[in-house]
N, C-alpha and C positions, 0 to 999 in steps of 0.2 A: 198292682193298683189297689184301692180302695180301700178300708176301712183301716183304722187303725187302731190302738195300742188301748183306745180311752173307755168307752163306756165298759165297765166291766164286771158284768153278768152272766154267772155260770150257771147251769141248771143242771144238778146232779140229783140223781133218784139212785140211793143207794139200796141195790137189791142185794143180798143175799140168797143163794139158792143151791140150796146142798143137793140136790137131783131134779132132774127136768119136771115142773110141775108141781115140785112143791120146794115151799120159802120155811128155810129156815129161822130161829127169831134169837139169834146172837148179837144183840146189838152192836156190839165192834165192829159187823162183819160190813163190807161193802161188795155190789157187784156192780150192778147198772148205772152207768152217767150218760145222762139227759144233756146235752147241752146246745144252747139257742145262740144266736148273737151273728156276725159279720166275720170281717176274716181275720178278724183277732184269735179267734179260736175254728175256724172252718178249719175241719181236716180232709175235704176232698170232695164236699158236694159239687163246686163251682166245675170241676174235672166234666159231669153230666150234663154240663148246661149248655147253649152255646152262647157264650160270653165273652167279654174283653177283658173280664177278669177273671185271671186264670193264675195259679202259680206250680201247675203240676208241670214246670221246665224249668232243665238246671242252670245255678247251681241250689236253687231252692231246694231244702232236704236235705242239705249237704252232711250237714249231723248228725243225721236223723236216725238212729241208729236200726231203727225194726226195722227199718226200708233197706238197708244198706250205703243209707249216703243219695238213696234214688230219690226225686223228685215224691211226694203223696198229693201235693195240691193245698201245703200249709204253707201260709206265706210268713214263713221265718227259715233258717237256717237248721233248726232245731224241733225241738218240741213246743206246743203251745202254751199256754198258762193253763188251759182244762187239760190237755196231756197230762202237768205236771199237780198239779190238785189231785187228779185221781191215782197218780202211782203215789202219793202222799197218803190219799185215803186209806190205799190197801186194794186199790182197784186192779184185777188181774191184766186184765185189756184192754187196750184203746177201743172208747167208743168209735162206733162205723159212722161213715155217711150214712144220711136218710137215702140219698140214691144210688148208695152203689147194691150192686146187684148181689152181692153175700148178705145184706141185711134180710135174714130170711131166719124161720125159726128161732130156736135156741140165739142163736147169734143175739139178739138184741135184749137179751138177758146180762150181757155186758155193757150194754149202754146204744145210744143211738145220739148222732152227732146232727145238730138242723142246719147247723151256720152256714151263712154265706156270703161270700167277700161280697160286698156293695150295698149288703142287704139293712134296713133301717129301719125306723117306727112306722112312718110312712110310704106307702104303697107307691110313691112317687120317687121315692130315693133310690138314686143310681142309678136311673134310669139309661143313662151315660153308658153304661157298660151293656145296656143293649137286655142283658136276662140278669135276676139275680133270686136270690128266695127272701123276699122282706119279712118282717116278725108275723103277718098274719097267715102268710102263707106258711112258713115256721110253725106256727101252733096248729091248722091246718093237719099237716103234718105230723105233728103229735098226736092228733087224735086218732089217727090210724095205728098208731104204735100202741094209744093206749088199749083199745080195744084188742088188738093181738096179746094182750098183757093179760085181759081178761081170757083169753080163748088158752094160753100157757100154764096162766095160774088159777083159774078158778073168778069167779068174778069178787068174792066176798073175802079171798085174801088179795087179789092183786090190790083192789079199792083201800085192804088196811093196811097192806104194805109203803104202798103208795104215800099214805096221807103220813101216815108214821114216819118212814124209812127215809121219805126223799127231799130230798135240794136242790132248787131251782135254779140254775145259776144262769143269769143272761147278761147279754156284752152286747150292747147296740146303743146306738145315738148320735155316734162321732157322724157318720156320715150324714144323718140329716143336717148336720151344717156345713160337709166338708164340699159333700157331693151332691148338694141339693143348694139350702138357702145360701151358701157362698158359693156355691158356680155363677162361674162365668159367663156370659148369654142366656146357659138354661134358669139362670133363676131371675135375672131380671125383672123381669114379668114380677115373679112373686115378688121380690123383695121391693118391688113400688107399691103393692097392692095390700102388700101383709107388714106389719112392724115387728121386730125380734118379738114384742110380746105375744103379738097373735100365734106366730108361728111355732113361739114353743107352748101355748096354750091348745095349738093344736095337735104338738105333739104328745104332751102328757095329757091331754085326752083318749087320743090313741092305745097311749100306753095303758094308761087304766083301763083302758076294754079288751085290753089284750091278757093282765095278768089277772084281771076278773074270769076271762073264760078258762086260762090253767087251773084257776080255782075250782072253779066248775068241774073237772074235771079230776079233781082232788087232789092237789097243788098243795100245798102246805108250808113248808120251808121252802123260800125263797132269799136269793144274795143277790142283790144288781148293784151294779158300780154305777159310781156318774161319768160323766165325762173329765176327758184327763184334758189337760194342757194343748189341744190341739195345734193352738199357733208356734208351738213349741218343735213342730217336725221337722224335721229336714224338706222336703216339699214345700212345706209354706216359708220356713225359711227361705230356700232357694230361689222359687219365683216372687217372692218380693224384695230380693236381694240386702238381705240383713246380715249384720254381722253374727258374729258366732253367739253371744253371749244375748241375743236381742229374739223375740217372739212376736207374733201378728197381734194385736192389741184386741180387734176385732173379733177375732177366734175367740180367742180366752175368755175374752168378756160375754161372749155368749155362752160359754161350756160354765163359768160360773153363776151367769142367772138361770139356766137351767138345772144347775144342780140344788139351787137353792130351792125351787122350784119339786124338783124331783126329793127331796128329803120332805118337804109339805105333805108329798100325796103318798108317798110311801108311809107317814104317820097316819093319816088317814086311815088306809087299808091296813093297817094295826089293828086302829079302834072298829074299824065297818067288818069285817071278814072274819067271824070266829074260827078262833081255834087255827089262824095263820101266823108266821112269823117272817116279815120283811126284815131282810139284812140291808145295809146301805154298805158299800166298798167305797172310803172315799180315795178312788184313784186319780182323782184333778191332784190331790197335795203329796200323794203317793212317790208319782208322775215327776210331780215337778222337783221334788226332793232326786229324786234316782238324777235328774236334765241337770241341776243346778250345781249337785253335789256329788257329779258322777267319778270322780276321781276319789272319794273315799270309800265307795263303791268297787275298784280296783277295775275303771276304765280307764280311756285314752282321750276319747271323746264322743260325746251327744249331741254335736250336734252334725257330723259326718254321716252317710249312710254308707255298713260296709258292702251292700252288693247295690249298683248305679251308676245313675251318667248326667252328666249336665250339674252346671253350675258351680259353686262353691262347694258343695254338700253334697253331691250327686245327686240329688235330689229331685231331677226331673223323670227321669227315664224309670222305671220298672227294672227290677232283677231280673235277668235272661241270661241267657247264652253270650251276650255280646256286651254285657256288663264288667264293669273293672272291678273286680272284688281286693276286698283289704287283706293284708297281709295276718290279723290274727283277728280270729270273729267274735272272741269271747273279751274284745277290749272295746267292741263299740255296743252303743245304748241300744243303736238303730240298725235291721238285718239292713232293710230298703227305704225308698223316701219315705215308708207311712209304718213301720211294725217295728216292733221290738226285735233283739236278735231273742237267741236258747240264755241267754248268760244275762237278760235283763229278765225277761220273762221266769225264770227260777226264782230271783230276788221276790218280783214281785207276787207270785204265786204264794212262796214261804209267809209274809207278808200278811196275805190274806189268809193264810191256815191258821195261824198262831200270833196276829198279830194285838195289838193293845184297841183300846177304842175310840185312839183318835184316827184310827185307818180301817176298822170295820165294826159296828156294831149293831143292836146292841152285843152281838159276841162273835167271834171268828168262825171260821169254816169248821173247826174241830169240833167247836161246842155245839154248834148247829147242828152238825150230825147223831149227837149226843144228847139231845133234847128230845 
């Protein structure tokens, strides 16, 4: 369940550290990736929670190669798109969950992972699934990591490592529409009370107080993506029963006035925040290029989900145990009703590493880290 494929924000802090305690200062080098967002990129937090969203059951994982094909709690078939950004970097290891219980010493000198499937801007989102970790509780979170960063490295290099070395990457949003303002019942309520504008007025209000406090904390390089094509998934295909070639009109036109929106306040925070650098991922046109024109791409199809059940597109039911999986996984766009498979996610990751600047700027993940 829950989040999907679209806002797409990574948060990596590239450390290098040639022995315990102390950083060495080879710019190429990378260690640690920070990464925030939903379960676009969650690699295992949701596993600690008690939730209804969960994907540490197979055949999720099933690619997965460091696991052995076992279940980790990523909801794709494969690797994530911050999996694959960091073995891009030069990153030796997959960041951990914040909650599993090896994030401990040394260990988060490789990175520390926050995301979490359902989790959103607003403290209200996904509430559906009962527990999840939204972005404040996410930076929360962080701040604990960061302070262990000072107690590892020294306070006056971990702070210039920090501000120098690292990259924000976060991936959150989709669900504040998917799983919140377009729910069903539970958002009623709001959606009489609140109009798209308010709503996403109160999300990027959120938001700005949230990558204000990473700031605080000595944040520096930052990437967020907007939101992608949500009406675009299999899921919302599914339950509004469209054809193949057809998207929720309603979705999209909301993941586009919010993005227009979110490239506003991310100019902003250019001009207000010295000495920061906000990336923008535009993943809405990314997205919809991979959905539109996924057969030169070398798929089969985008709009099928290869692990599901129900409807056209499988599109209702969650990947489990008792899901009908497709016959080759590296031909569909989509693992489940809501995420990328391993074989769309590498596209898109590459995409963002080295991509031109009508898909991230002002410069890709490469240069960002070389800044």
């Amino acid at each position: 369940m829950a989040t999907m494929i679209y806002t797409l924000v990574l948060v990596f802090f590239v450390v290098n550290v040639s022995y315990f305690g102390k950083v060495a200062c080879d710019n190429s080098a990378l260690g640690a990736s920070f990464i925030f967002g939903d379960s676009l990129v969650d690699a295992g937090n949701n596993n600690y929670l008690s939730t209804l969203s969960k994907a540490n059951i197979q055949p999720n994982g099933i690619d997965f190669k460091a696991s052995g094909g076992s279940p980790t709690g990523r909801y794709t078939n494969g690797r994530t798109i911050g999996d694959i950004v960091g073995e891009e970097l030069g990153q030796p290891n997959y960041a951990l969950p914040f909650l599993s219980p090896n994030i401990t010493g040394k260990a988060i000198l490789h990175g520390v992972n926050y995301a979490s499937g359902g989790g959103g801007i607003l403290n209200a989102t996904g509430r559906i699934f009962v527990n999840r970790l939204g972005m404040d509780v996410q930076i929360d979170y962080f701040s604990i990591t960061r302070k262990q960063f000072d107690k590892l490295l020294g306070a006056s290099q971990a702070r210039d490592y920090i501000m120098k070395k690292s990259i924000f990457s976060i991936t959150i949003g989709a669900n504040d529409f998917l799983n919140n303002y377009l729910l069903p019942v539970l958002s009623i309520g709001a959606r009489i009370s609140e109009s798209p504008d308010g709503f996403i007025d109160d999300m990027l209000s959120h938001f700005k107080d949230q990558l204000t406090r990473l700031y605080k904390m000595d944040a520096r390089k930052f990437v967020i993506g907007n939101v992608g094509p949500i009406g675009c998934i299999p899921y919302q295909k599914t339950i509004n029963q469209l054809n193949e070639n057809e998207c929720v009109g309603l979705a999209n036109k909301l993941a586009v006035q919010y993005n227009g929106r979110l490239k506003d306040l991310l100019a902003e925070l250019n001009d207000n925040l010295p000495g920061a650098t906000f990336v923008l991922a535009n993943v809405y046109d990314m997205v919809l290029d991979l959905i539109t024109n996924y057969d030169k791409y070398g798929f089969t199809t985008s709009s099928k989900a290869c692990c599901g059940n129900g409807g056209q597109f499988a599109g209702i039911i969650p990947c489990g145990p008792t899901s009908t999986l497709c016959k080759d996984r590296s031909k569909h766009v989509f693992w489940d009703p809501y995420h990328p498979s391993e074989a769309a996610n590498l596209i898109i990751a590459k995409k963002l590493m080295d991509g031109d600047k009508n898909i991230i700027t002002p410069v890709n993940l490469r240069q960002l880290r070389d800044l």
